[in-house]
C-alpha positions as CSV (number, residue, x, y, z in Angstrom):
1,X,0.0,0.0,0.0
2,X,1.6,3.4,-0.8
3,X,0.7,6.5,1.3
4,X,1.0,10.2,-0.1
5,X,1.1,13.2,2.2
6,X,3.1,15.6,3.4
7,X,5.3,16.4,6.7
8,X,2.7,17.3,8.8
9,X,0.4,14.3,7.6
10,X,3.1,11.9,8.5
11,X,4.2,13.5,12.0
12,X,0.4,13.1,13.0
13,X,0.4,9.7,11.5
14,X,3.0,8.6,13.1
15,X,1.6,10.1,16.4
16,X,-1.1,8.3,16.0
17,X,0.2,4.7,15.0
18,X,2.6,4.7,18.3
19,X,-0.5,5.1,20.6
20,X,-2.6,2.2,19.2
21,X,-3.1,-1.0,21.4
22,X,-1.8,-3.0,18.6
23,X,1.8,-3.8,18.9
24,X,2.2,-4.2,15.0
25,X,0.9,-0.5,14.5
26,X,3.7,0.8,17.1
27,X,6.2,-1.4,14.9
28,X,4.7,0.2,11.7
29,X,5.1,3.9,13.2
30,X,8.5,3.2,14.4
31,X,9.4,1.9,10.2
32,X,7.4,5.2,9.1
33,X,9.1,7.2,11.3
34,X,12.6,5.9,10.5
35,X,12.9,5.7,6.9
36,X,11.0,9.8,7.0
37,X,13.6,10.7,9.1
38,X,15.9,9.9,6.6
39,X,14.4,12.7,3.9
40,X,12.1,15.3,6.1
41,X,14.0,14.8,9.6
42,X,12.7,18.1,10.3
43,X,8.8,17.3,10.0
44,X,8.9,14.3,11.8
45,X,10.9,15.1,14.9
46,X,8.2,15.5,17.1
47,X,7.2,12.2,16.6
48,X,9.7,11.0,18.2
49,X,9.3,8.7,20.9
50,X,10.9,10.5,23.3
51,X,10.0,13.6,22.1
52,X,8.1,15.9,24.7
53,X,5.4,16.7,22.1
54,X,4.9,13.1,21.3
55,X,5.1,12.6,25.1
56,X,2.3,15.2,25.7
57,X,0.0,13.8,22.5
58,X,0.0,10.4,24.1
59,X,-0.6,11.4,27.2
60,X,-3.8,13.2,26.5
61,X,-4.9,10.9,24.1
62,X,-4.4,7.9,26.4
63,X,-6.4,10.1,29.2
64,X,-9.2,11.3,27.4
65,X,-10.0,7.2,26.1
66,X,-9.8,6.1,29.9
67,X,-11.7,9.2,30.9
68,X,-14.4,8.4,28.3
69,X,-14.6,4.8,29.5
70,X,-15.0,5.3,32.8
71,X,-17.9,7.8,31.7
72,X,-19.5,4.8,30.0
73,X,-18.9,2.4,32.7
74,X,-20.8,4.6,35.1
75,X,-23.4,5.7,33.4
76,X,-24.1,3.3,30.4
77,X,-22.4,0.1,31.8
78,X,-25.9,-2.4,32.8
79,X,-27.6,-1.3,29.8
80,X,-28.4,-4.0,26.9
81,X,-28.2,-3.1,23.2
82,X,-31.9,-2.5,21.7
83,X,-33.2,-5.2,19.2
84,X,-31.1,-3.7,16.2
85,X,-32.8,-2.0,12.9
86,X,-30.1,-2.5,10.4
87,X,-30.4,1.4,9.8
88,X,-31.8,3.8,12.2
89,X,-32.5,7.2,11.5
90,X,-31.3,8.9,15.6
91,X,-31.8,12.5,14.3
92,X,-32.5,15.2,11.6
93,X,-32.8,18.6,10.9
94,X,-36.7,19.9,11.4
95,X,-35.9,23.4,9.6
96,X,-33.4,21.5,6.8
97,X,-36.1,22.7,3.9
98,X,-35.6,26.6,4.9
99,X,-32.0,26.4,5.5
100,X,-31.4,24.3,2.2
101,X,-33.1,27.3,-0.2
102,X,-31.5,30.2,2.0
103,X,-28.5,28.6,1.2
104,X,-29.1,28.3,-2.9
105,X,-30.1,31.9,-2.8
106,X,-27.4,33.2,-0.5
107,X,-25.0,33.6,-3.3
108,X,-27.4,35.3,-5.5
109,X,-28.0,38.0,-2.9
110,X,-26.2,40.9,-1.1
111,X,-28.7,39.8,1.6
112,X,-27.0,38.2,5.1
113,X,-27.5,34.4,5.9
114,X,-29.9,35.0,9.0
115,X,-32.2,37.6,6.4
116,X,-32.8,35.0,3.9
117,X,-33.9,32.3,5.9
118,X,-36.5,34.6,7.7
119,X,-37.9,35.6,4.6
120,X,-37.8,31.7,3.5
121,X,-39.0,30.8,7.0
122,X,-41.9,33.1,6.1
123,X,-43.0,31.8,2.4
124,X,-46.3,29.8,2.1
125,X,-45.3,26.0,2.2
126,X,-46.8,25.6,-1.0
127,X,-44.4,28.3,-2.2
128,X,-41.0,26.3,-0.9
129,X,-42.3,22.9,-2.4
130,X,-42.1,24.6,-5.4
131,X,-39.0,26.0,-5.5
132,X,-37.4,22.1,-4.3
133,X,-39.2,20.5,-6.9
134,X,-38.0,22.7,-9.8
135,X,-34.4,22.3,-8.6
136,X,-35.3,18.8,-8.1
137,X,-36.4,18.5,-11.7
138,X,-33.1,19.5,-13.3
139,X,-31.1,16.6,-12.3
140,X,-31.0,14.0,-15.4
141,X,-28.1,12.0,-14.2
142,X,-27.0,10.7,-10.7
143,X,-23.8,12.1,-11.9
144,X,-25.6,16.0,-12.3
145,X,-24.0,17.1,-8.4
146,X,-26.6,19.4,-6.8
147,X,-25.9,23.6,-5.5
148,X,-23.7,23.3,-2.1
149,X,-27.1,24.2,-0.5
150,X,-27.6,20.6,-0.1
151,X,-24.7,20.2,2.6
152,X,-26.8,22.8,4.9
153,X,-29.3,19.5,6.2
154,X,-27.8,17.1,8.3
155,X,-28.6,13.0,9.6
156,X,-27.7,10.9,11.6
157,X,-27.3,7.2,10.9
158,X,-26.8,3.9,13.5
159,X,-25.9,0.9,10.7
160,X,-26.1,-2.4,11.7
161,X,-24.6,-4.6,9.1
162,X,-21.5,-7.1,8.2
163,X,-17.7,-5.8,9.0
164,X,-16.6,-6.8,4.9
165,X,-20.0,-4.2,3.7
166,X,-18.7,-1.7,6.3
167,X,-15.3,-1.9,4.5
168,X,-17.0,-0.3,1.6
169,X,-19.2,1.7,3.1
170,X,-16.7,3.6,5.8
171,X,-14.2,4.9,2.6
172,X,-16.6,7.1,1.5
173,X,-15.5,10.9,2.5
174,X,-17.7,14.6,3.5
175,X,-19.2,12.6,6.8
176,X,-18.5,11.8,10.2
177,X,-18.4,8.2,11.0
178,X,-17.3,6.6,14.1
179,X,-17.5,2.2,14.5
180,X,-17.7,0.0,17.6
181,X,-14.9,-2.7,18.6
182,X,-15.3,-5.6,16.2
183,X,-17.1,-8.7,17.9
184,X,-19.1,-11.6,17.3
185,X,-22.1,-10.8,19.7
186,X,-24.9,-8.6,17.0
187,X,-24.6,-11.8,15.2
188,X,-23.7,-12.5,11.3
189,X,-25.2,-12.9,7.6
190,X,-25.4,-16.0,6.1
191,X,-25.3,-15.6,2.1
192,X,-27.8,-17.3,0.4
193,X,-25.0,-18.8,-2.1
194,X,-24.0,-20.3,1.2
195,X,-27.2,-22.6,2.0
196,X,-28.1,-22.4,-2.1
197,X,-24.8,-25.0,-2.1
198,X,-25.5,-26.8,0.4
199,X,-22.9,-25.2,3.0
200,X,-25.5,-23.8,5.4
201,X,-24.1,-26.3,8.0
202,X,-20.4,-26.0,7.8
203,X,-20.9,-22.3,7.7
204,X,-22.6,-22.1,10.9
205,X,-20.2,-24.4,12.8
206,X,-17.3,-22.1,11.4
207,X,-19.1,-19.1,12.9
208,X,-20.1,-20.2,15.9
209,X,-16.3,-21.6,16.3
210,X,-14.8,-18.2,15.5
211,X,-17.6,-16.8,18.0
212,X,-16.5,-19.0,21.1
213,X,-12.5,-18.6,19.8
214,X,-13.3,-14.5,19.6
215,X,-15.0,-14.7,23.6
216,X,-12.1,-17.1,24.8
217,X,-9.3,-14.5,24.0
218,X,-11.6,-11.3,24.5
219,X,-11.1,-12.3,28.2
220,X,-7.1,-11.2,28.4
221,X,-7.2,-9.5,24.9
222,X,-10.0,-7.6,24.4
223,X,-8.6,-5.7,20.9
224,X,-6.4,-8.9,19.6
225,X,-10.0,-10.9,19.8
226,X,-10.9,-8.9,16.8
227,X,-8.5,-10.5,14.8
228,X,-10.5,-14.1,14.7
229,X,-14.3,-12.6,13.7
230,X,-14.9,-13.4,10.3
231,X,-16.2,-10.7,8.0
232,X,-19.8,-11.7,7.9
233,X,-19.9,-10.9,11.5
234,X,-22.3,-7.6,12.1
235,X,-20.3,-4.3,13.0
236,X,-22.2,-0.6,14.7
237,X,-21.0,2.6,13.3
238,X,-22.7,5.6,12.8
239,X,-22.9,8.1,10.0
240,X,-23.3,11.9,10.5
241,X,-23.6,13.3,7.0
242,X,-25.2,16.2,5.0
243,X,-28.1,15.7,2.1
244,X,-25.3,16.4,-0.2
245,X,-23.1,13.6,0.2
246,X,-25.8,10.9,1.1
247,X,-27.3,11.7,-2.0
248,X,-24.2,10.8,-3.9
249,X,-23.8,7.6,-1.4
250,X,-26.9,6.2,-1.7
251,X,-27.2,6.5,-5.6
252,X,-23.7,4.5,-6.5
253,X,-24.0,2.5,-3.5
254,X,-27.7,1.5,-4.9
255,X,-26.5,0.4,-8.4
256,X,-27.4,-3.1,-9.9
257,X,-23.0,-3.8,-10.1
258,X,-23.6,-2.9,-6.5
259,X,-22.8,-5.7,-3.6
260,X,-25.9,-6.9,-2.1
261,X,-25.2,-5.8,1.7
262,X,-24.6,-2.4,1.1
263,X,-27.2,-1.8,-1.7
264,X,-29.7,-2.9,1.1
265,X,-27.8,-0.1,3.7
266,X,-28.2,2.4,1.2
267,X,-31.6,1.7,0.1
268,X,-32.4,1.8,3.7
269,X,-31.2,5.0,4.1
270,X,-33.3,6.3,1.5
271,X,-36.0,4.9,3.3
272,X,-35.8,6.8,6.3
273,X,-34.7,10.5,4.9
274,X,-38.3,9.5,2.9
275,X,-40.3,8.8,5.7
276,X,-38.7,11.9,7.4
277,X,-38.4,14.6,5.1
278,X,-40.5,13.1,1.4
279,X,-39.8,17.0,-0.4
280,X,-36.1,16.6,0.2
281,X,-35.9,12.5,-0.3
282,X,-36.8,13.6,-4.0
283,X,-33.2,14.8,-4.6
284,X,-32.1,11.6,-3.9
285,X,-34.4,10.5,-7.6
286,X,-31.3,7.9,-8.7
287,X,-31.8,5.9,-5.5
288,X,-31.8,1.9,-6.9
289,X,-34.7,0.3,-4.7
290,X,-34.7,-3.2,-7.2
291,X,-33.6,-6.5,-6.5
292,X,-31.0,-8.1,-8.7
293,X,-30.2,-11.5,-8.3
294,X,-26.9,-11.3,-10.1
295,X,-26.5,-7.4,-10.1
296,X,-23.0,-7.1,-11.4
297,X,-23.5,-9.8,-14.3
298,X,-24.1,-7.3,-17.0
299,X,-20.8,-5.0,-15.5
300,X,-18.8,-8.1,-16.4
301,X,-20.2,-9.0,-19.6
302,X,-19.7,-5.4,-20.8
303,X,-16.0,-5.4,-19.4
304,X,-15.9,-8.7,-21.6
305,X,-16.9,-6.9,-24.9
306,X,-14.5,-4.0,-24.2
307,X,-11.8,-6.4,-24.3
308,X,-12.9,-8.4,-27.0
C-alpha cells in the first residue's frame, strides 16, 4: 500500500500509530518514522518517541480514552443493546427545507444568511415545495452534483450490518463516521449462495467456532480478539452526514453492479430520509430500490466486450 502526504500528515500519523493498542501499528510507526527521518528529519521530529510533544500527544490521548470509558462504565455500563434496525435514522434537521433554499439563494444576494432564511422561514409552504421541486427536476443524471445548499441539512445514521459491507461503506468521505470494537455478539449474515450450495451447515459451525475462539481471547485480549471474527460478523458505526453527500452515497451504492449488503444499507437509508423529510428524499431520484439477483452480471459481460 503506498501513502501520499506531506510532513505534517506523517508526524500526526506517526503520532497516531505509536498510541494504538496494537503492537504491530507501534512497529509500523516506528518503520514510518525511521525511513521519514531519513528525507524530512525536520517534520517528523516531534514524533519521536521521546519527544516531549509526542510525550504530551499520548498522554492526552491515552487520558481522554480512559476518561471516556469510565464515563461509559458509570453511566451506560448495565444497559443492553436494543433489538437492532439495520439502519436507524437517531436524528435530523426539522428546519433542513428553509436552511437548504437560503442557502441556494445566498449567493445570489447581497442579503446576510440569518435575512434570507427569515424571509424563507416566512413563504407559504406551497411556495417552498415549489422552489425544491423545480431544482429537483433539473437533475438528469445521478452524476448531475446538486448547488452546495444541499450540505446545509444534516442526519444521523446507527448501521447495523457485516464488517466486509462496512469496509466499503466507511471509505466514503464529506461525513462523520465513528465504528464499535469488532465482535461476534450482533450476530452475522449467512449468504444465500451459502445454503443455495448446500454449506449452510459448515458455515454455521465455522461461525459459531470463531464466536466461542473470539469470547475465549476477548477475556485477556480484548482488541487482539478482533483478529479471529470473520467478516460476515455484524459491526455498529454511525454516519453523520449532510443531504449532499448521502445523495451521492446512496445512488452509487444502490447500483445493480452494487454488492448486495450495502445496496440494502443504502436503500435503507433512502428509506428513512423519505419517511422523514419526502420533499427533500426527491433529490435523492437515482436511488436503486430493485432487487437483482446477479446485479453485477451485465458490469462483467460489458468489461468482456471492451476487451474483445
Amino acid at each position: 500500500m503506498g501513502v501520499f502526504g506531506n510532513g505534517r500528515f506523517f508526524e500526526t500519523l506517526i503520532m497516531k500509530l505509536r498510541t494504538e493498542p496494537f503492537g504491530e501499528m507501534n512497529e509500523i510507526g516506528q518503520f514510518a518514522f525511521e525511513e521519514l527521518a531519513k528525507v524530512i528529519p525536520s517534520f517528523v521530529r516531534r514524533a519521536e518517541a521521546g519527544h516531549r510533544h509526542f510525550q504530551d500527544f499520548r498522554n492526552f490521548s491515552l487520558a481522554q480514552q480512559k476518561l471516556i470509558s469510565k464515563f461509559y462504565s458509570n453511566y451506560m455500563g448495565q444497559l443492553k443493546a436494543d433489538s437492532a434496525e439495520a439502519v436507524r435514522l437517531v436524528d435530523f434537521d426539522p428546519e433542513a427545507e428553509t436552511k437548504l433554499l437560503a442557502a441556494l439563494l445566498y449567493s445570489h444576494s447581497g442579503l446576510t444568511l440569518q435575512q434570507i432564511r427569515e424571509r424563507v422561514r416566512a413563504l407559504p409552504d406551497s411556495e417552498k415545495t415549489r422552489l425544491i421541486e423545480e431544482t429537483v427536476a433539473l437533475r438528469n443524471h445521478r452524476r448531475h452534483k446538486p448547488e452546495r445548499g444541499l450540505e446545509m441539512p444534516f442526519y444521523t445514521f446507527d448501521i447495523l450490518g457485516d464488517y466486509g459491507m462496512y469496509r466499503d461503506l466507511q471509505r466514503h468521505r464529506m461525513l462523520t463516521q465513528e465504528r464499535q470494537p469488532l465482535t461476534t455478539r450482533f450476530g452475522y449474515d449467512t449468504p444465500y449462495e451459502i445454503e443455495d450450495a448446500g454449506l449452510g451447515a459448515e458455515y454455521h459451525e465455522t461461525m459459531a467456532r470463531s464466536a466461542e475462539a473470539f469470547e475465549t481471547i476477548a477475556k485477556d485480549f480484548p482488541y487482539e480478539a478482533q483478529y479471529v471474527v470473520p467478516m460476515s460478523y455484524n459491526i455498529r458505526w454511525y454516519v453523520h452526514i449532510n443531504l449532499r453527500a448521502l445523495i451521492w452515497l446512496t445512488e452509487i451504492r444502490s447500483t445493480p453492479q452494487g454488492h448486495t449488503g450495502y445496496r440494502r444499507i443504502a436503500q435503507e437509508m433512502f428509506r428513512k430520509v423519505e419517511a422523514a423529510q419526502p420533499l427533500l428524499a426527491k433529490y435523492m431520484k437515482f436511488v436503486d430500490l430493485n432487487e437483482y439477483s446477479l446485479g453485477r452480471l451485465s458490469a462483467e459481460q460489458r468489461q468482456e466486450d471492451k476487451q474483445a
